[in-house]
Steps between C-alpha positions, in 0.01 A plus 500: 500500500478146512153456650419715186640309268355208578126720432653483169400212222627457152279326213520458122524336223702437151295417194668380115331390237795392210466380176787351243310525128526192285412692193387839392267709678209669389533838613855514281727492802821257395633492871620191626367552900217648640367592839353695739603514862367672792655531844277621834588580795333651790540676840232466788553620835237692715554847410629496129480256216702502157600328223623498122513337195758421304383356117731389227305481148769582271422221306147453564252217433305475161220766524666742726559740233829721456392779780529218761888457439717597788567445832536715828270594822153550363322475832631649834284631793531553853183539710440662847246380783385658819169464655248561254707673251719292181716713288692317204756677263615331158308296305126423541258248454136545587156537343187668589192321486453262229791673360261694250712867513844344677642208508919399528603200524760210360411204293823368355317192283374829316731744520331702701672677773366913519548631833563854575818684631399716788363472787161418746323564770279289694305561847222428728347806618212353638346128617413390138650740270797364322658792249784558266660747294770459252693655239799403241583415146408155284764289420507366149782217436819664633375843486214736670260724311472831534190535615401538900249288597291622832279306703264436863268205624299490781296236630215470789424198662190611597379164737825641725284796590186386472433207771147298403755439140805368735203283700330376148838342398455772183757693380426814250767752378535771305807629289582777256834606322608784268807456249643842334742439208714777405654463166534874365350633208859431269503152530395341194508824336577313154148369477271718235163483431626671117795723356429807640294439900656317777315318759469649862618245737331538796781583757280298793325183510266467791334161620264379787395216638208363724393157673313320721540153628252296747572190602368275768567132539532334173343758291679813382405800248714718352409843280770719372527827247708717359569744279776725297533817335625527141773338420635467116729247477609241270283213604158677445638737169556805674110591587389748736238231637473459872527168673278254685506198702239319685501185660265260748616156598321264767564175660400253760653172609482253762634141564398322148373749312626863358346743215673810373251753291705855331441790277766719387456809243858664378476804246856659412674398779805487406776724705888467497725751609615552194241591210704393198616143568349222398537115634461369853713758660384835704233362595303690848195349429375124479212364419402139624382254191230374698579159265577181626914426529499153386842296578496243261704548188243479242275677691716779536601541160207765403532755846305798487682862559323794633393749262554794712491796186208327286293400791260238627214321682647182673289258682646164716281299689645182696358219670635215712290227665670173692234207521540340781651138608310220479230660282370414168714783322840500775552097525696430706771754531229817404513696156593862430367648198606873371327669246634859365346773229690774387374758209664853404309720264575818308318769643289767279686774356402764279803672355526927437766517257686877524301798368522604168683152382310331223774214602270248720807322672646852606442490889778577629483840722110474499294355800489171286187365594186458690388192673164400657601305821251228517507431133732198290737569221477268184777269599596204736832539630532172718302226618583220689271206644702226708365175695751353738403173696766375766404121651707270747435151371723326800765639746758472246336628190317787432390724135401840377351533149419842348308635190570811386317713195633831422485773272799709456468828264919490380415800328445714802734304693827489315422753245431275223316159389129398530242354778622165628289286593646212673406162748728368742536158702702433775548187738757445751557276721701422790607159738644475779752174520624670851502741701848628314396370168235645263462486152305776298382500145270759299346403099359849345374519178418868350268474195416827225485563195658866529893578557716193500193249568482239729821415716549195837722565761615204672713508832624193769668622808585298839622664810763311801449708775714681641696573248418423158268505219517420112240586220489457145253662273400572114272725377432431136306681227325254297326813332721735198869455658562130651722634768632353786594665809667277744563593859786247700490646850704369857441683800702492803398603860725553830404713755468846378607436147390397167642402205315430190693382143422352186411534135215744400330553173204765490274644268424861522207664613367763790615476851238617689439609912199687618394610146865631387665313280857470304554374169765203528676375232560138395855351661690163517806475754605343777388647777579536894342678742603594873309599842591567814337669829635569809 
């Protein structure tokens, strides 16, 4: 028993973010504390693995809306392995693919967290075939939908078969999946197309998946498509329209130098487990923004979303060269230079309104529209052109300066507003008085004449390794408002913990990760935030 236990290891971690307000909120709440707190912890041993969550959010953090309030065990699982063969019961994360038909999985600076109760399968019947099966019910906030949600993946990794590919150094594999939804034809049964018909729900909804990916040394392509049966739902209207999604993405890199070149095509995409909510909950499929996630403040403040029921063409293309030392362009030290495009377009639709209506917006329970694949719609959703230059000037100091120009349709976006049109400048700079001492600043200046106009964000922070680091920052509209939002930070670091307090004052706006975003509202509190892993 004892030379088994010792097989056995324990890890985790604890995670709260707290806030005191110092005034008001925005989204009404008059509470006086506010947090959310996670707790992980996990069992590993040869044979069997498991683990839980424990999450208290019953006063949650401005922009966690109502639904999040609670606390309990949203996440248990335990999972089985022997020889080729996993088998996991509880909750499940996972994703097929690009996650175009299925994807679960938790991002808490979102609020995402929609992994399914039930269970999965995964084996290796063969030298490169990896497969998996799995089956359960979509959690949404402290409850599960109805709905079962039904799923397999397999992959081939063809150069383990095929032995000039294994010699080449190429890799090339092939994967498909297949995602059933079934939601019964009842649910949502309230939804009429006029007094006297009711819509028929489609009690299945069927989707596929297929890609290839070929890579060999520093170059890789990847081509993916999908497709799903009808599926009326709240995001796309309730049409009978099928959907589509095609993607193709390459890239090649090497020491110095790396370019990115992608296509992706989305046509009513959209797919939750539940037809009739709205929001970013019961979600099963995702769709990558294929735009640029900047991490400066100002650059951030205009993130683009997904539009998974309206559709799109999105294009990114990304290029990175480093000149080297002791050349004309590198100096001394050698000079990195990153340029990135991003543009998302409607995509062509031609709408069938239901027959017999005379009403032209009256789509609902018809096939909605058609849509010529290769051809534009008449609007610009996003666009986003950025220049980044990073240069060591001596061992001590070194700089980055970007340039950003983007186009952000707020209509589409956030449901309301116009085309913004905005330029962006960003330096920061860093020295190094020691090895434990470095002090960082960043200047960004955001100028258009849409929205609040142009706004500087301002920010000085100095770390003392080990253990601690301090930063003070303002970012201040000099547009419509003349706001100031100051951030007073002190972080503390020991060992596995970390301890962050302080005075923040933000403005709100879209929190975005992989082309999902949350709406935050503005907050000012004193705030304190804990971490720990073990």
């Amino acid at each position: 028993m004892g030379k088994y236990m010792k097989s056995v290891t324990l890890n985790g971690s604890i995670q709260s973010d707290m806030l005191v307000p110092t005034c008001s909120q925005d989204d009404g709440s008059n509470e006086d504390f506010r947090t959310n707190t996670y707790a992980d912890l996990n069992m590993m041993s040869k044979y069997v693995d498991a683990g839980l969550r424990f999450a208290y959010l019953q006063h949650p953090m401005p922009g966690y809306e109502k639904d999040f309030k609670g606390y309990g065990i949203p996440y248990f699982y335990v999972n089985g392995k022997l020889d080729d063969i996993e088998i996991t019961a509880g909750n499940i994360y996972d994703q097929f693919g690009s996650g175009f038909i299925f994807r679960t999985y938790e991002e808490r600076s979102i609020g995402v967290d929609n992994s399914l109760l039930g269970g999965r399968i995964m084996f290796t019947p063969a030298q490169g075939i990896r497969t998996k099966v799995l089956t359960g019910k979509q959690r949404r906030y402290w409850d599960y939908n109805d709905s079962w949600i039904t799923g397999a993946d397999v992959e081939f990794d063809l150069s383990e078969w095929i032995r000039p590919l294994e010699n080449n150094g190429t890799t090339l594999s092939l994967g498909a999946s297949f995602v059933n939804k079934y939601e019964g034809k009842n649910s949502g049964e309230d939804i009429y197309r006029d007094p006297t018909h009711k819509l028929n729900f489609p009690e299945y909804v069927n989707s596929w998946d297929a890609r290839m990916n070929l890579s060999k040394g520093g170059f890789n392509v990847l081509a993916e498509y999908a497709q799903k049966t009808q599926d009326p739902s709240f995001d796309n209207g309730y049409i009978y329209r099928k959907g589509y999604a095609a993607m193709l993405s390459m890239s090649y890199s090497k020491k110095g130098m790396s370019f990115l070149a992608q296509a992706k095509r989305a046509d009513n995409m959209s797919s939750r487990s539940c037809r009739t909510t709205n929001g970013q909950s019961s979600f099963i499929s995702y769709m990558p923004a294929f735009s640029y996630e900047h991490t400066y403040t100002l650059a951030a403040s205009y993130p683009y979303a997904s539009q998974l029921d309206d559709g799109e063409w999105a294009y990114q293309a990304q290029a990175g060269y480093t000149f080297k030392r002791r050349t004309a362009l590198g100096g001394k030290y050698g000079t990195t230079v990153k340029v990135n495009f991003s543009h998302i377009h409607s995509i062509d639709k031609n709408w069938h309104n239901l027959p017999g209506s005379t009403d032209e917006s009256n789509y609902k329970g018809s096939n909605g529209f058609g849509s010529s694949f290769w051809k534009w719609g008449d609007q610009t959703y996003y666009q986003d052109l950025n220049v980044q230059i990073e240069k060591k000037l001596s061992r001590d100091f070194d700089f980055t300066l970007m340039y950003m120009n983007e186009f952000y349709n707020q209509a589409i976006v956030e449901g309301e507003g116009s085309m913004i049109h905005c330029d962006i400048f960003v330096a920061e700079c860093k020295y190094k008085f020691s090895p434990k001492t470095i002090l960082r600043t960043e200047f960004q200046y955001l100028t258009t004449e849409e929205d609040e106009g142009d706004s500087m964000f301002g920010l000085v922070e100095l770390s003392l390794a080990p253990h601690w680091m301090f930063s003070v920052s303002d970012e201040f509209n000099v547009g419509l408002t003349n706001n100031h939002y100051w951030n007073v930070l002190a972080t503390y670091n020991i060992d596995s913990h970390r301890v962050q307090f302080g005075y923040m004052k933000t403005s709100d706006g879209y929190n975005c990760a992989g082309g999902v975003c949350r709406f935050v509202p503005s907050y000012e509190g004193l705030c304190l935030s804990y971490n720990y892993n073990f």
